[in-house]
DSSP file (Angstrom, degrees, kcal/mol; ACC not computed):
  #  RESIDUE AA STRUCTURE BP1 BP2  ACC     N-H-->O    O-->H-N    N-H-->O    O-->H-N    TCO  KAPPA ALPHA  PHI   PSI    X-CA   Y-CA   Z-CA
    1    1 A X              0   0    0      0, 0.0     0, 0.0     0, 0.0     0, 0.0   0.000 360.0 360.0 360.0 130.8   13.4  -23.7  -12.6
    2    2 A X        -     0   0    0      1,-0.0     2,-0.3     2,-0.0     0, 0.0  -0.166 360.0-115.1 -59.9 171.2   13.9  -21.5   -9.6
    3    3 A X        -     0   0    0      3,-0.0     2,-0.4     8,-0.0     8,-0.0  -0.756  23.3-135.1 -95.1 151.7   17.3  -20.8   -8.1
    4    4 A X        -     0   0    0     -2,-0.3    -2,-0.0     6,-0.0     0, 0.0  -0.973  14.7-117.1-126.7 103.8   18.1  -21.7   -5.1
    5    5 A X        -     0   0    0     -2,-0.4     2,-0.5     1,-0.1     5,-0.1   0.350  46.9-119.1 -44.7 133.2   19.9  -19.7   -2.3
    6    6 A X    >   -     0   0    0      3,-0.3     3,-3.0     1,-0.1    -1,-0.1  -0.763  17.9-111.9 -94.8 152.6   23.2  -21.8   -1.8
    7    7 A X  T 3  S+     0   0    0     -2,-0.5    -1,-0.1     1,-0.3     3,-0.1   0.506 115.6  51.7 -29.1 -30.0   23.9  -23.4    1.6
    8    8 A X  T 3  S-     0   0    0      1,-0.3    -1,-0.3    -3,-0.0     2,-0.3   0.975 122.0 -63.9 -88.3 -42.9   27.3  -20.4    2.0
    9    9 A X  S <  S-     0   0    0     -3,-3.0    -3,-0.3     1,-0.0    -1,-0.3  -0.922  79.7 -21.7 160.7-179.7   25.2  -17.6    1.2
   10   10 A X        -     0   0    0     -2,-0.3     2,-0.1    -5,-0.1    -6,-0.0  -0.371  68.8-131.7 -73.5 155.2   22.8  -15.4   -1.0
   11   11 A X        -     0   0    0      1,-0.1     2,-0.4    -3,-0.0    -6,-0.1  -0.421  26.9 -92.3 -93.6-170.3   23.8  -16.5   -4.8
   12   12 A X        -     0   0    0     -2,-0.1    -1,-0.1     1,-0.1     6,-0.0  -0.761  43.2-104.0 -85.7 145.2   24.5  -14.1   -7.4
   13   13 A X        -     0   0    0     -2,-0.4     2,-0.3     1,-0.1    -1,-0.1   0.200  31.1-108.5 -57.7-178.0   22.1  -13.0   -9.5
   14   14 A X     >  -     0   0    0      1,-0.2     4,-1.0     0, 0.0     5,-0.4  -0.932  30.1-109.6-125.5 150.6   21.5  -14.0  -13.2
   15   15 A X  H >> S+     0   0    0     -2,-0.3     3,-2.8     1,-0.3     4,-1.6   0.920 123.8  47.7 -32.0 -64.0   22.2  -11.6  -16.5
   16   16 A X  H >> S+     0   0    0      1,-0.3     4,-1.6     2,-0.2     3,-1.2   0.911 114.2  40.0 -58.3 -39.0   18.2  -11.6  -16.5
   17   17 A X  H 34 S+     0   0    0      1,-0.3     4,-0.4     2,-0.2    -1,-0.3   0.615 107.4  59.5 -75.1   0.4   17.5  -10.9  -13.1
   18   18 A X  H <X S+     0   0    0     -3,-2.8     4,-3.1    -4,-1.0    -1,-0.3   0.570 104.1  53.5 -96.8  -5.9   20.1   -8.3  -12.5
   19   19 A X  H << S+     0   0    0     -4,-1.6     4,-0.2    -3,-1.2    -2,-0.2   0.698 110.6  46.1-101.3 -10.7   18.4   -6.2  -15.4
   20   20 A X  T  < S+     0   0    0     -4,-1.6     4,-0.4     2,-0.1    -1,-0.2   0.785 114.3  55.0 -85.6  -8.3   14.9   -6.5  -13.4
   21   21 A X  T >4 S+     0   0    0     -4,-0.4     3,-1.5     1,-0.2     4,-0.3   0.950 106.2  48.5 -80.3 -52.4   17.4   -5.5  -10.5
   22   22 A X  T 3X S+     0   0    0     -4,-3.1     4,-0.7     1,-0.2     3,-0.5   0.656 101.9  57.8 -49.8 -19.3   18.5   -2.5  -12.2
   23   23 A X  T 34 S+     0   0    0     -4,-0.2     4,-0.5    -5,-0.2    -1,-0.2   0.665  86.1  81.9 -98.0 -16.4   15.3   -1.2  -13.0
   24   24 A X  T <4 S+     0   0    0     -3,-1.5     3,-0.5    -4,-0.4     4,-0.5   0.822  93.7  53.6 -35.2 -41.2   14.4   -1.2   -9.0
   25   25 A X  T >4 S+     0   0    0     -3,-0.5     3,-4.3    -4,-0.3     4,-0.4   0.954  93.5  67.5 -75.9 -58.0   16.3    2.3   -8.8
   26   26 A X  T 3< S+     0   0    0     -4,-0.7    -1,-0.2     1,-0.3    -2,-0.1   0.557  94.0  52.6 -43.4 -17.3   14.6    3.7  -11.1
   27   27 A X  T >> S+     0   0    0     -4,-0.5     3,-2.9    -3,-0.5     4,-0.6   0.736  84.7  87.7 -45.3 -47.9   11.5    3.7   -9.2
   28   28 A X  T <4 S+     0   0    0     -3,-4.3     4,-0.5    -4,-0.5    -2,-0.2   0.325  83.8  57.9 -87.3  12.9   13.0    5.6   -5.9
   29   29 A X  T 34 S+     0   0    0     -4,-0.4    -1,-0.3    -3,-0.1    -2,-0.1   0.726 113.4  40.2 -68.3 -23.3   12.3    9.1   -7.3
   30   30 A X  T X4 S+     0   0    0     -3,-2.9     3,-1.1     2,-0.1    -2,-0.2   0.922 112.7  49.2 -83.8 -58.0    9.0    8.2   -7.6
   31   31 A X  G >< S+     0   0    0     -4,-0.6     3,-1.1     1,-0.2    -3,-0.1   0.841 116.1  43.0 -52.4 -51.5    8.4    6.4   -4.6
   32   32 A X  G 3  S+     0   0    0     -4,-0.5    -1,-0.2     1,-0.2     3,-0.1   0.399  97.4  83.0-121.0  46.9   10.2    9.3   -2.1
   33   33 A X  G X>  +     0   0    0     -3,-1.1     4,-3.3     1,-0.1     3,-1.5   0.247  64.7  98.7 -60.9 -21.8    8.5   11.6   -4.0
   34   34 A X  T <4 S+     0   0    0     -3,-1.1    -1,-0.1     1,-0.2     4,-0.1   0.573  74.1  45.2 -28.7 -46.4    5.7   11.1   -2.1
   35   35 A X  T 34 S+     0   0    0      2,-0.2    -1,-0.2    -3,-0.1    -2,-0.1   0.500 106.2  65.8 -96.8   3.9    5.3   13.7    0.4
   36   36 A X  T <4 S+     0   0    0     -3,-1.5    -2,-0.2     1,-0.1    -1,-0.1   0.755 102.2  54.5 -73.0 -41.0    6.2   16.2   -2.4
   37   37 A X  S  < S+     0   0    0     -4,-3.3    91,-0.2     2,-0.1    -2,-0.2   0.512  81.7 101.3 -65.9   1.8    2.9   15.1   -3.8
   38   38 A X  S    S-     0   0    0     -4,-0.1     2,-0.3     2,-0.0    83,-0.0  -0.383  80.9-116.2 -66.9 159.6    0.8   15.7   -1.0
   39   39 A X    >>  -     0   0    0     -2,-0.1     3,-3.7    81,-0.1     4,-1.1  -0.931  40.5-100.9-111.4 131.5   -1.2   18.7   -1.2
   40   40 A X  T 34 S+     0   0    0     -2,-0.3     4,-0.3     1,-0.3     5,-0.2   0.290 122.7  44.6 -40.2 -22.0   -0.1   21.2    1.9
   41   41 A X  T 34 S+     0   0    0     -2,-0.6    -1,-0.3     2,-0.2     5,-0.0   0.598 114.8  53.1-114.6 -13.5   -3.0   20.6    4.5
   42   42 A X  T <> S+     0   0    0     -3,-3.7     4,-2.0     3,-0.1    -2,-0.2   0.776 114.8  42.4 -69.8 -28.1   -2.5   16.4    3.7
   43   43 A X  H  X S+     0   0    0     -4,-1.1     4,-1.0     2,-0.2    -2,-0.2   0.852 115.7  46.0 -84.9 -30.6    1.1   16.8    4.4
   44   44 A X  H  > S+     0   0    0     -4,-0.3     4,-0.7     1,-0.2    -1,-0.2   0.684 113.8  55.4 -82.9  -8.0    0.6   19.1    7.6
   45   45 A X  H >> S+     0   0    0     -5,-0.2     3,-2.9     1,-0.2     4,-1.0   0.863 110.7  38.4 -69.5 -72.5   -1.9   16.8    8.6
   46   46 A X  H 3< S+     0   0    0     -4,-2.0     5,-0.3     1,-0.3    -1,-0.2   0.285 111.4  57.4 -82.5  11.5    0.1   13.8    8.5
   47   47 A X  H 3< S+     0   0    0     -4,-1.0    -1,-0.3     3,-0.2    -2,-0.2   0.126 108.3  51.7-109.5 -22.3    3.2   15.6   10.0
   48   48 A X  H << S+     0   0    0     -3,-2.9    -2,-0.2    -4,-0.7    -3,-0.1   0.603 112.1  46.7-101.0 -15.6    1.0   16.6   13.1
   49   49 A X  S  < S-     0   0    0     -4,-1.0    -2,-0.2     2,-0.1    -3,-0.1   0.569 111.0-121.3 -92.8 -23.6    0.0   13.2   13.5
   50   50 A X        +     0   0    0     -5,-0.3     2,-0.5     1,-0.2    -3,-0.2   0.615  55.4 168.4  96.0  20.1    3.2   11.7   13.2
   51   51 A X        -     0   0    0     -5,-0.3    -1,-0.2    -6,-0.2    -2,-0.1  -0.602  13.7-175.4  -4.0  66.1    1.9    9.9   10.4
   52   52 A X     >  -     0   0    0     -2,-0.5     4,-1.3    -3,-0.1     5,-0.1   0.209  42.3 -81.4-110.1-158.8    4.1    7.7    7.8
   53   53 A X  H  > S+     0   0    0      1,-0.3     4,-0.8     2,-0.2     5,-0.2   0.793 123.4  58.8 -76.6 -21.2    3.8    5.9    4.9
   54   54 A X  H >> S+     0   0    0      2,-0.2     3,-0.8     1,-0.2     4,-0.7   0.844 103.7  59.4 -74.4 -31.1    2.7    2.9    6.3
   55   55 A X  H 34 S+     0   0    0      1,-0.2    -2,-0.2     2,-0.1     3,-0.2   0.972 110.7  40.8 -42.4 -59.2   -0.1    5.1    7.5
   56   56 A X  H 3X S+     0   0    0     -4,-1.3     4,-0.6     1,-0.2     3,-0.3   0.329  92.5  79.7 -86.9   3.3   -0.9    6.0    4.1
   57   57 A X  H <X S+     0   0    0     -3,-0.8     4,-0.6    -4,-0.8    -1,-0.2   0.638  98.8  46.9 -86.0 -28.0   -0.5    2.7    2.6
   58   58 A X  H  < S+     0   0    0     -4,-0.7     4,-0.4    -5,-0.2    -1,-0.2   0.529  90.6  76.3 -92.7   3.5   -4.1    1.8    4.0
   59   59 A X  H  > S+     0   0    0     -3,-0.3     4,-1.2     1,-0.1    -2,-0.2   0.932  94.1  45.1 -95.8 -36.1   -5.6    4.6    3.0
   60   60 A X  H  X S+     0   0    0     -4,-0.6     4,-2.5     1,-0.2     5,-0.3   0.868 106.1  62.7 -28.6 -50.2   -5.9    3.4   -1.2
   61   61 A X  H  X S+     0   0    0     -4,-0.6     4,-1.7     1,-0.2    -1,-0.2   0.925 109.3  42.9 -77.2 -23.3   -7.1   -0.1    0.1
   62   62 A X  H  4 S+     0   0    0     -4,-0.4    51,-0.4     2,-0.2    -1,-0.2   0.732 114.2  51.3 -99.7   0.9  -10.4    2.3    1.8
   63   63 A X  H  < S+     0   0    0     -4,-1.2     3,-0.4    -3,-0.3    -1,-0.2   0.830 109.9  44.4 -63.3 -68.7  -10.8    4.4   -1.3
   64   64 A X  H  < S+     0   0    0     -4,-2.5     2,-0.5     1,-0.2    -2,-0.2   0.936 133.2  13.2 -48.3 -52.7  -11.1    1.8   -3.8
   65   65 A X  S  < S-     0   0    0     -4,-1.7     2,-0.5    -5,-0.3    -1,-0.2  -0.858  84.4-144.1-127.9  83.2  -13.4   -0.2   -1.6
   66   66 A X        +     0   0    0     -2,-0.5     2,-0.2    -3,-0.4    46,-0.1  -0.880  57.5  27.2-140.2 168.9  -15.0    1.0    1.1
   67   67 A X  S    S+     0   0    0     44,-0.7     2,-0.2    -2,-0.5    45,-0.2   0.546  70.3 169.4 -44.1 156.7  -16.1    0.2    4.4
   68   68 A X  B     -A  111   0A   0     43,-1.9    43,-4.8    -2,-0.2    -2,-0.0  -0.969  34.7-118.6-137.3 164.9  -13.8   -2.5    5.4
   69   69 A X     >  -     0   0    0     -2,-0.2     4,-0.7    41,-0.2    42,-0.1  -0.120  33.4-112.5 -78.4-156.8  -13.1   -4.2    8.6
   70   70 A X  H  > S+     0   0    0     39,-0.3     4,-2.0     2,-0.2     5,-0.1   0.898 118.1  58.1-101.3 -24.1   -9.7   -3.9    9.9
   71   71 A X  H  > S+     0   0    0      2,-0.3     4,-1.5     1,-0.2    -1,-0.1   0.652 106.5  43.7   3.2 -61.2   -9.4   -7.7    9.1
   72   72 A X  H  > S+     0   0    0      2,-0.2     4,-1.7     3,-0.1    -1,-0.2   0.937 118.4  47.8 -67.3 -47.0  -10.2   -7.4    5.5
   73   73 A X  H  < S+     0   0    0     -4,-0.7     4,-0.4     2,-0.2     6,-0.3   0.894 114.8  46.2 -73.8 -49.5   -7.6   -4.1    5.7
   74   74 A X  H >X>S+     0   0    0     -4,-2.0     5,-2.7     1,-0.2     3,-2.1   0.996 119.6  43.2 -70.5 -64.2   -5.1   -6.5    7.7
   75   75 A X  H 3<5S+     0   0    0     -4,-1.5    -2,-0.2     2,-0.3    -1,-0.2   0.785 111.8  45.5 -20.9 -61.8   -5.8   -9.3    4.8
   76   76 A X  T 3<5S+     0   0    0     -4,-1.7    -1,-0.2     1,-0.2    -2,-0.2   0.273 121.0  48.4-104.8   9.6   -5.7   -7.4    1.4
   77   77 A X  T <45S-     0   0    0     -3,-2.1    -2,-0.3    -4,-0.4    -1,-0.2   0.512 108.5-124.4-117.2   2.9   -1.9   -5.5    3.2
   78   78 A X  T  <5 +     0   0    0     -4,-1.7     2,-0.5     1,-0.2    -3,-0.2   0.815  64.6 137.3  58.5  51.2   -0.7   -8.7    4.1
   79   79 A X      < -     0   0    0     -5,-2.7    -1,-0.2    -6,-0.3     2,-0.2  -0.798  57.7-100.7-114.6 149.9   -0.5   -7.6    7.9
   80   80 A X    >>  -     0   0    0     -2,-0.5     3,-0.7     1,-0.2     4,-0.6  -0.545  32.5-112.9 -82.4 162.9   -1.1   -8.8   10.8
   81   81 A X  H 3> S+     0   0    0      1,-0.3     4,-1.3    -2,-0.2    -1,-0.2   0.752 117.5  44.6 -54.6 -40.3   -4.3   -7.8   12.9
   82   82 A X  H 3> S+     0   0    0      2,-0.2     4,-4.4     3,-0.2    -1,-0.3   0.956 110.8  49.5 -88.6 -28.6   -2.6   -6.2   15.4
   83   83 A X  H X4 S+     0   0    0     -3,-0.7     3,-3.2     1,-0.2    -2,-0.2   0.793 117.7  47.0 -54.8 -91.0   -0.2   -4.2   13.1
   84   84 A X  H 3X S+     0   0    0     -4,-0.6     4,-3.3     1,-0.4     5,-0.2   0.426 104.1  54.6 -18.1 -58.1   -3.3   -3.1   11.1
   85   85 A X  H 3X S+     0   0    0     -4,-1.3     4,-4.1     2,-0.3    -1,-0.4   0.895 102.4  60.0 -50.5 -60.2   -5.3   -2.2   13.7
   86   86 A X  H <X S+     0   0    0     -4,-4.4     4,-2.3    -3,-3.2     5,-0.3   0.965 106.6  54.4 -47.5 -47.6   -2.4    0.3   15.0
   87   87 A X  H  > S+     0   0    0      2,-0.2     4,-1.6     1,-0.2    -2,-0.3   0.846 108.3  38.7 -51.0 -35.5   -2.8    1.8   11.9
   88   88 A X  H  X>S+     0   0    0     -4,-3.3     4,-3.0     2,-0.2     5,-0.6   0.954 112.0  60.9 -75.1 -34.1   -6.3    2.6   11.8
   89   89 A X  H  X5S+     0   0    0     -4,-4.1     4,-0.7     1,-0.2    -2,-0.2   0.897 107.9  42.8 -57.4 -49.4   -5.9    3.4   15.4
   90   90 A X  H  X5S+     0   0    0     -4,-2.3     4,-1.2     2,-0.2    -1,-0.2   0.819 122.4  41.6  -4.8 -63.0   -3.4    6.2   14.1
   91   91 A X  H >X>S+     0   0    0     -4,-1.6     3,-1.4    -5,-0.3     5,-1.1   0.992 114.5  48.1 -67.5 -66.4   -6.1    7.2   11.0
   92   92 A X  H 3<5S+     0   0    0     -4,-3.0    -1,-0.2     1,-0.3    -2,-0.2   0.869 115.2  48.8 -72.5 -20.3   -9.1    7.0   13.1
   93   93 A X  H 3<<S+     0   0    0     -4,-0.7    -1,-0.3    -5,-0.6    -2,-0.2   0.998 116.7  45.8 -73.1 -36.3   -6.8    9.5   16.1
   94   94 A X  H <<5S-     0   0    0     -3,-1.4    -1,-0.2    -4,-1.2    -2,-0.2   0.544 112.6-126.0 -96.6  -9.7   -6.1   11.7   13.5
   95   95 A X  T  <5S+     0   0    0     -4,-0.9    22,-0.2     2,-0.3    19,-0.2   0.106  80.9 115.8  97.7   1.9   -9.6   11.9   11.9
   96   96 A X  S   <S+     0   0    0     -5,-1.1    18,-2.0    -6,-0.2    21,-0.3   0.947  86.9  31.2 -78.4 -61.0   -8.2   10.9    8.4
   97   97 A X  E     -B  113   0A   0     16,-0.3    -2,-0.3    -9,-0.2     2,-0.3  -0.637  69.5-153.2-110.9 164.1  -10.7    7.7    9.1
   98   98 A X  E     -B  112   0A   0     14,-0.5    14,-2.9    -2,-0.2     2,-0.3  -0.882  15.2-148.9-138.4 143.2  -14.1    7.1   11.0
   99   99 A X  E     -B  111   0A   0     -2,-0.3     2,-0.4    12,-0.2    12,-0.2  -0.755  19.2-169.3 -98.6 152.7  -15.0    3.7   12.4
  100  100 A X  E     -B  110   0A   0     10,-1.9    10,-2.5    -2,-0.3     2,-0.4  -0.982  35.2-103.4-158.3 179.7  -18.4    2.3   12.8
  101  101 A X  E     -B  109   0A   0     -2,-0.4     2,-0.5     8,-0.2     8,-0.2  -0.811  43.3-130.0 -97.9 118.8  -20.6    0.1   13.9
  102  102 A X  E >   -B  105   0A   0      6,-2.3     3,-2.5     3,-0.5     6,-0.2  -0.465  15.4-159.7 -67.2 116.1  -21.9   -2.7   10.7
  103  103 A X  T 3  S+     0   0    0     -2,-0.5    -1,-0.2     1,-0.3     3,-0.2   0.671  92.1  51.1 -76.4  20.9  -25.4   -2.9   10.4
  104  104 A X  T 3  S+     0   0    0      1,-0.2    -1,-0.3     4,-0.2     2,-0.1   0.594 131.9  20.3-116.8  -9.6  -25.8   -5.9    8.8
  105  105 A X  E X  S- B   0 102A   0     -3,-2.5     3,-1.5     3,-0.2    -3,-0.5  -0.500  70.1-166.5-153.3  76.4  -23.2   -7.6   11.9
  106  106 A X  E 3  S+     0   0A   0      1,-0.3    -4,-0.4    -5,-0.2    -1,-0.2   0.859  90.5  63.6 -47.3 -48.2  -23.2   -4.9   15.2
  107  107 A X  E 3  S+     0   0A   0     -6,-0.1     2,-0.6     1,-0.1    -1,-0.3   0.904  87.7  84.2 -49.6 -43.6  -20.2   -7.0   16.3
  108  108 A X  E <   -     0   0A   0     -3,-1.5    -6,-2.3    -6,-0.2    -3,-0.2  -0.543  68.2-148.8 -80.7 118.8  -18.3   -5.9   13.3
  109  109 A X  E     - B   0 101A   0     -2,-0.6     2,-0.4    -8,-0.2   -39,-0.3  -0.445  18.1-153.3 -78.7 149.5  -16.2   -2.5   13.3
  110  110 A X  E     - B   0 100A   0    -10,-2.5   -10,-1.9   -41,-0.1     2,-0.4  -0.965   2.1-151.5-122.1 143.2  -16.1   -0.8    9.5
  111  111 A X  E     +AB  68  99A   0    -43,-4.8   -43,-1.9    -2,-0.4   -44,-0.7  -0.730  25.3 160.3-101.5 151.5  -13.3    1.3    8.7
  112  112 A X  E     - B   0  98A   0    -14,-2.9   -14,-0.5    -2,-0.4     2,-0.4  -0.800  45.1 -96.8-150.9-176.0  -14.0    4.4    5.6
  113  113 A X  E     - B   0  97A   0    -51,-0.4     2,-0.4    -2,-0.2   -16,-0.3  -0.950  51.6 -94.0-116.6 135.4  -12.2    7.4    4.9
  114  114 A X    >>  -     0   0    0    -18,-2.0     3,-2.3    -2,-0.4     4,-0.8  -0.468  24.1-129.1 -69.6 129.8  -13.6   10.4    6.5
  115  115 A X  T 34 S+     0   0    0     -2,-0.4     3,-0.5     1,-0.3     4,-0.4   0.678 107.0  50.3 -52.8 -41.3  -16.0   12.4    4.4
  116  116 A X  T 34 S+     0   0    0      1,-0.2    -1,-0.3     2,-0.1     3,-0.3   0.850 117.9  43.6 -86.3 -18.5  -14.1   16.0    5.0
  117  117 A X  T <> S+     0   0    0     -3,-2.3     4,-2.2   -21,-0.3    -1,-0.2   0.477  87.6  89.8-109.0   9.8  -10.8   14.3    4.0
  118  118 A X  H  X S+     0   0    0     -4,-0.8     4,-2.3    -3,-0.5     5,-0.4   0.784  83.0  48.9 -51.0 -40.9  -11.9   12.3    1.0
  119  119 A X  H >> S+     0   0    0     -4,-0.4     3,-1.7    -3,-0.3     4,-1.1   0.584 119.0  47.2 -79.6-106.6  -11.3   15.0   -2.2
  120  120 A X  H 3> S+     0   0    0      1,-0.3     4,-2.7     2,-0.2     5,-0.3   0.370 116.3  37.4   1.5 -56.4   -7.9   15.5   -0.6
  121  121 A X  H 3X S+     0   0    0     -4,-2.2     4,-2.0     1,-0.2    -1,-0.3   0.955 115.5  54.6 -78.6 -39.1   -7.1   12.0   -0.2
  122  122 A X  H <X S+     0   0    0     -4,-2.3     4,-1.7    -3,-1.7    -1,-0.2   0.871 114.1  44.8 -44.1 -36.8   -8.9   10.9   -3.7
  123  123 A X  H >X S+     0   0    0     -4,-1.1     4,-2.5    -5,-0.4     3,-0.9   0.997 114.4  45.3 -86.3 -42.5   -6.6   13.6   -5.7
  124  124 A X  H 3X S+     0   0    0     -4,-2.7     4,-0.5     1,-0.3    -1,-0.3   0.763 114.3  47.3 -82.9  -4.6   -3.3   12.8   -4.1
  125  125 A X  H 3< S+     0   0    0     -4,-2.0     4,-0.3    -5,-0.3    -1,-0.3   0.798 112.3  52.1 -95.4  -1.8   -3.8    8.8   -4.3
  126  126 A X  H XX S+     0   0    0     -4,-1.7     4,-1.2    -3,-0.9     3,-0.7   0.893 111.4  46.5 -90.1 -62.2   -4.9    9.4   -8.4
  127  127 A X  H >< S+     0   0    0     -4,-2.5     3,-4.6     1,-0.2     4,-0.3   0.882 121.1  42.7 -46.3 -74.5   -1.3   11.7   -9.0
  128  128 A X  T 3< S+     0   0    0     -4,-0.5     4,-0.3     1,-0.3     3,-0.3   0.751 118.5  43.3 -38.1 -32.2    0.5    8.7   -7.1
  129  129 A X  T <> S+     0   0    0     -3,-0.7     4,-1.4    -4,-0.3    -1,-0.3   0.518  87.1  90.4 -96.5  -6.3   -1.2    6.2   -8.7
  130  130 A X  H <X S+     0   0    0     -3,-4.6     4,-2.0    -4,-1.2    -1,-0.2   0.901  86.5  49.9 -74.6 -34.0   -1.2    7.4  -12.4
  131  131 A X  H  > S+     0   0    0     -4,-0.3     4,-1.2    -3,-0.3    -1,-0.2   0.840 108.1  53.0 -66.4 -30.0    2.0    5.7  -13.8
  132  132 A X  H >>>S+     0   0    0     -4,-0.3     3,-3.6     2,-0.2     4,-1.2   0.959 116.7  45.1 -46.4 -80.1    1.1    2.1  -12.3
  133  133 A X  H 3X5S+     0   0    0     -4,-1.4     4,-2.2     1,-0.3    -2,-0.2   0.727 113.9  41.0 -38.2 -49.3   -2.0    2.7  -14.1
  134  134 A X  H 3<5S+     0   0    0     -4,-2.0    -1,-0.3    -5,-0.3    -2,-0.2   0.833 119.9  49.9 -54.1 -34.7   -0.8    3.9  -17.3
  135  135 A X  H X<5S+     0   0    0     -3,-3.6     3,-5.8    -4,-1.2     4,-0.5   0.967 115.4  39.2 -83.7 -78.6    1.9    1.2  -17.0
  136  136 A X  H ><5S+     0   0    0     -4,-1.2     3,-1.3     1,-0.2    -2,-0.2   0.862 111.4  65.0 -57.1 -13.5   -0.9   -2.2  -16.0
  137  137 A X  T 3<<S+     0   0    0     -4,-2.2    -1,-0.2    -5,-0.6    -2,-0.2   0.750  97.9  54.1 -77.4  -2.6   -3.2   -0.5  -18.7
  138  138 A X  T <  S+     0   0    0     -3,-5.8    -1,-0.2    -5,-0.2    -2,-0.2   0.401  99.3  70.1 -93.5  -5.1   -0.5   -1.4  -20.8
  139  139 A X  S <  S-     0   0    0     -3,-1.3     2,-0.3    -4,-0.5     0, 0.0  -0.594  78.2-110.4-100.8 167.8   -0.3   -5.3  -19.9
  140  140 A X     >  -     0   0    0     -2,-0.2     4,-2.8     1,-0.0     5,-0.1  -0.458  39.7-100.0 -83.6 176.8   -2.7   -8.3  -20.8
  141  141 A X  T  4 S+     0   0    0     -2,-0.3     4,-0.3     2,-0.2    -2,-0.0   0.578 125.1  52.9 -67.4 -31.0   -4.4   -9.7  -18.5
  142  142 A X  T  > S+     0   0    0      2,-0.1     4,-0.9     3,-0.1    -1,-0.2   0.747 113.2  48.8 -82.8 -36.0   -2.1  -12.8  -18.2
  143  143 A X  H  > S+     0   0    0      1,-0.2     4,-5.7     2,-0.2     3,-0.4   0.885 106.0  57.5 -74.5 -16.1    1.1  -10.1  -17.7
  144  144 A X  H  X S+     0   0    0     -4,-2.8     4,-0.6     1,-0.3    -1,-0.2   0.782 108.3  45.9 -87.6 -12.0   -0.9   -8.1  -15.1
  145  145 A X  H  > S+     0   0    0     -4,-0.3     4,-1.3     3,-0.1    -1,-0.3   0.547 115.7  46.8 -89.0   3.5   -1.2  -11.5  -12.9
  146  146 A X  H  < S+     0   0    0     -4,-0.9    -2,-0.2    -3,-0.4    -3,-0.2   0.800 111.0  46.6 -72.3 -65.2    2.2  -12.0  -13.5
  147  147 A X  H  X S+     0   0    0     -4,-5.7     4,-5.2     2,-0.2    -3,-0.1   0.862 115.1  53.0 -44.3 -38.8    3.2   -8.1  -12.6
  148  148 A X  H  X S+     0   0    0     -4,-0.6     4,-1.6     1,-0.3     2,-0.9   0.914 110.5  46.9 -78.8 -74.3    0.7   -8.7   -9.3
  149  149 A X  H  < S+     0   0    0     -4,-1.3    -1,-0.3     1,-0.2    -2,-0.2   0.561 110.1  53.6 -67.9  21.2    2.7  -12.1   -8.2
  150  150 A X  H >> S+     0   0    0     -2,-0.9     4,-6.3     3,-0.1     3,-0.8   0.854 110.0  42.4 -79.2 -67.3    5.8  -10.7   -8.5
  151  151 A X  H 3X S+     0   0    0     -4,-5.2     4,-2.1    -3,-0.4     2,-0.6   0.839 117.7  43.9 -75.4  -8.9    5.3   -8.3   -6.7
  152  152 A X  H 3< S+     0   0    0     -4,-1.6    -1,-0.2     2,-0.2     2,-0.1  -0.478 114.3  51.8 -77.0  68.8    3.3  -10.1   -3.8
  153  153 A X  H <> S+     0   0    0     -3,-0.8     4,-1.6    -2,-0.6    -1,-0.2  -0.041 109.2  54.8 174.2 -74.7    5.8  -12.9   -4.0
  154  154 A X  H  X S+     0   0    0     -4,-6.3     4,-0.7     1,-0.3    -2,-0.2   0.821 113.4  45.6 -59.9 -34.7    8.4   -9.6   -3.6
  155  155 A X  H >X S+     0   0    0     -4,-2.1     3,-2.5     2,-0.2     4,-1.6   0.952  97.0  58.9 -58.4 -59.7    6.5   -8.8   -0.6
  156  156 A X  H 3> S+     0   0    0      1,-0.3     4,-1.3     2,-0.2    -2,-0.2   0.947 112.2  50.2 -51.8 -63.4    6.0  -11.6    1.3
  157  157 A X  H 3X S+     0   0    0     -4,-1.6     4,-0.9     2,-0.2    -1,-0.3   0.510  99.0  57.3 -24.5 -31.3    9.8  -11.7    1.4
  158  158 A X  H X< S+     0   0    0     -3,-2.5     3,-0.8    -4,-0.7    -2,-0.2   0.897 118.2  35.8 -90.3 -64.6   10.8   -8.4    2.3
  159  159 A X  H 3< S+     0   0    0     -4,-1.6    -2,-0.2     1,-0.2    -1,-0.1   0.601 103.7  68.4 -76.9  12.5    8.6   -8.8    5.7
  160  160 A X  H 3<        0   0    0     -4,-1.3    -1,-0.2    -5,-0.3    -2,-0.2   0.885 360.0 360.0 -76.8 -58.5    9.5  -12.5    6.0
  161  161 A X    <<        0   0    0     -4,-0.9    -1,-0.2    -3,-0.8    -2,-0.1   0.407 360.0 360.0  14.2 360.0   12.6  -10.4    6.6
């Protein structure tokens, strides 16, 4: 059964959850390691655009899958339409993304990754990305829907915030 904040204040944590708490640090070399893994002309790029990580946090969802609208983009980051939308406005200002027109719906804009910054972007989001992978290639299929609503679970929370 979950726990339940009490009424005075945040509770304390439990043996088990403070040893998934401890293993949080252990991440944050990796995580703001990140613009040491950029490759020189991704980092000056996104350093001339005034670029951040939330910048770059949309740029994976249009690799994996792409065109999208900014809707689906706003949707599968669990942002809202207008936040999203500053960010592709950002991507698309800085050339990092191209917009377009959908042919199959003229009303609907599709967002991509721009063809000259695609190898760039492909190579630095496969080094970031290669311990998750090594890591979920390592779960079943029941722990890796487990892994994913944890952490959406952990998300929704930090921006309920």
């Amino acid at each position: 059964m979950p726990h339940r904040p009490a009424a005075t204040g945040p509770r304390v944590p439990t043996l088990e959850e403070t040893e998934i708490i401890g293993l949080i640090p252990l991440l944050q070399s990796h995580l703001s390691r990140a613009w040491d893994d950029m490759s020189g002309d991704l980092r000056a790029h996104f350093e001339a655009h005034g670029l951040t990580a939330r910048h770059g946090a949309v740029l994976p969802q249009l690799l994996a899958e792409q065109p999208l609208t900014v809707s689906e983009l706003a949707r599968r980051m669990r942002l809202s339409l207008s936040t999203a939308s500053e960010l592709v406005g950002a991507l698309s200002r800085s050339g990092l993304v191209e917009r377009g027109e959908d042919p199959a719906n003229r009303r609907r804009t599709l967002v991509s990754i721009a063809p000259r910054h695609r190898p760039a972007l492909e190579e630095f989001i496969a080094r970031r990305s290669a311990p998750l992978l090594r890591a979920l290639d390592g779960l079943s299929a029941q722990d890796r829907a487990g892994f994913h609503a944890g952490l959406t679970a952990w998300v929704r929370e930090v921006q309920a915030r």
